[in-house]
Every structure is written in structure tokens, then in C-alpha cells.
N, C-alpha and C positions, 0 to 999 in steps of 0.2 A: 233637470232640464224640462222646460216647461211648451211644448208646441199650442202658442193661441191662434183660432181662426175665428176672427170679429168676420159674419155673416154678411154684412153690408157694411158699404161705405159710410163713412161716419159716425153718429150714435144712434143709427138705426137698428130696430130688429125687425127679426124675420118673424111670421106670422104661421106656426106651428101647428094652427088649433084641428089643422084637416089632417092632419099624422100624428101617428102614432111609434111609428118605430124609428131607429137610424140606425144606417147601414155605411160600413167601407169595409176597406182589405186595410191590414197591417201585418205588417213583420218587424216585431219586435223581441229583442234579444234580454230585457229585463221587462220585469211587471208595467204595465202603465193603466193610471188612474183615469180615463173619459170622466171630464164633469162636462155639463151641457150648461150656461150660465143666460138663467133669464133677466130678460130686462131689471125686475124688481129685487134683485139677489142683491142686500145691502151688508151680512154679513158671511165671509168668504167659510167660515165653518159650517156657513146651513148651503153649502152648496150641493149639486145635485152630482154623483158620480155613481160608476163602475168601475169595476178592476178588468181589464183584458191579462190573461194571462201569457207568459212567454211563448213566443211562436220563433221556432227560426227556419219557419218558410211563411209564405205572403196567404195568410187564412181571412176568408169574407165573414164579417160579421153581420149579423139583422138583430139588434138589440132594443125591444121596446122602451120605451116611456118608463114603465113603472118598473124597471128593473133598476132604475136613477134613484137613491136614497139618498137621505141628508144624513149629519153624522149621527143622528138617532134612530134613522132605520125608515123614517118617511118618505113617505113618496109626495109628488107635487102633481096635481094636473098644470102639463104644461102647453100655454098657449103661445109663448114665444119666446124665441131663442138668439139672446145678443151675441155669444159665443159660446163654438168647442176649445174644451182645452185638452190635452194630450199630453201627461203628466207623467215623467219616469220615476218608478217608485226606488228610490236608495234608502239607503237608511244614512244618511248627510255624515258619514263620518267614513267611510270608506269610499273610494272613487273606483270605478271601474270604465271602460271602454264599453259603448252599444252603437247601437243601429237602429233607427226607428224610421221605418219606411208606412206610411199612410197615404193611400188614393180611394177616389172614387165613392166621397162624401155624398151622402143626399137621405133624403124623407120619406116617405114611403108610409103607406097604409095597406100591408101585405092583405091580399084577399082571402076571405074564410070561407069556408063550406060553412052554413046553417046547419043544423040539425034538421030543424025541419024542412028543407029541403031536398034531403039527400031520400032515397027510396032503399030500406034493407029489406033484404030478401036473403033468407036459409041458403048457405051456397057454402062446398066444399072450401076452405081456403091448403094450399097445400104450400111449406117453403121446407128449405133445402141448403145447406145438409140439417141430417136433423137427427139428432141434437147439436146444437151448436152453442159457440161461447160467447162470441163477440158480434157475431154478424150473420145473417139470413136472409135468403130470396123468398119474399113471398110470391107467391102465382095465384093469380085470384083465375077461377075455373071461368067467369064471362068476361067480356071486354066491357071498359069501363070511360067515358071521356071524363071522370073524374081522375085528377092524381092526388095519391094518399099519400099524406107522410105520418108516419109512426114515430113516435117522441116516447123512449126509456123517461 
């Protein structure tokens, strides 16, 4: 089963060149393929995708640009986008029953801290419990109007 969303009416495309990532919620019950399909995509095997993996509660994705490969492993800068597709991955010889629930589509160019703008300074970090396996509080000793994310 195949969910197409053509981005504009007609044979128009939308104009991607200021974003970089795309972002929605899904719950889906088997694998599904995101390809992103630009205007110039004339053959359907150099299309641009991802794999979302099975969720069976409703998880938000922010998936950049160059996480979209062709079936060689390429990436594309992309400046425009005719259509998403939202692709349930079977293997065509067994049927099964799913659920594919997608909202809240859109573009986005998530903001980055610079390097060079940030200011380090020697400072205690302390988190909690410690040792831990899966998950930990850090507590940074000064207050900060930055928010950090830490990426395993």
C-alpha cells in the first residue's frame, strides 16, 4: 500500500531549497519506506527514501535530507519536492492486516548551536544514577539559556 501526498495542486512543486529536514508523527504497525520525490526523479529506482521502523504508538520524526538515499546509497541535494510517499514495506507474497496513521507533515530547518558561539568553561557536570545503562540525568552545576541535547 502505497500513501502519495503530491505537495501542491497540480504539477507543481514545492520549493525545499531553505530546509533541510522533514518532520511528522506516525504509527505504524509494519516497516514503511518515506521516499521524498523531486520534480526531476524520471527513474522510480533512483528515488530518494528512508525506512521508518515499526512503532505501535504515534513517535514524531525529524529526519534530515541526507538521510534520503537512492538505491545506491546516494544522497541528492534537494531543492524541490513534488511528492511524499509513505510505502508499507511486505514482502508481496504474504498479506497481513496494518495501520498507518501519519499527521502533522512539514519542513523545517532545526536550529544549531555554532561551535563558535557557545562559551566552555571547566565546570563540575554531575548525572544520576551513576552508573547507569540506558538513561541519565545530567545536572550542569551553572544555569544555562542554552538546551543541550546529547546524541549516543
Amino acid at each position: 500500500m502505497n500513501l502519495f501526498w503530491h505537495l501542491l495542486p497540480g504539477d507543481q512543486t514545492l520549493d525545499v531549497s531553505n530546509y533541510n529536514t522533514i518532520q511528522f508523527e506516525i504509527n505504524n504497525y509494519m516497516p514503511i519506506e518515506v521516499v521524498l520525490v523531486p520534480e526531476n526523479l524520471s527513474v522510480w529506482n533512483s528515488r530518494l527514501l528512508t525506512i521508518v521502523a515499526i512503532n505501535n504508538t504515534k513517535i514524531a520524526y525529524k529526519i534530515p535530507f541526507e538521510d534520503f538515499v537512492d538505491a545506491n546509497g546516494n544522497t541528492l541535494k534537494l531543492e524541490d519536492i513534488k511528492t511524499i510517499v509513505f510505502s508499507v514495506k511486505g514482502n508481496y507474497t504474504n498479506f497481513k492486516n496494518f495501520n498507518l496513521e501519519v499527521s502533522n507533515v512539514s519542513f523545517v530547518t532545526p536550529e544549531v548551536l555554532a561551535i563558535d558561539v557557545m562559551i566552555f568553561e571547566k565546570t563540575k557536570v554531575i548525572n544520576y544514577p551513576n552508573p547507569f545503562s540506558n538513561a541519565t540525568t545530567i545536572k550542569l552545576v551553572n544555569e544555562t539559556q542554552y538546551i543541550i541535547r546529547l546524541k549516543s
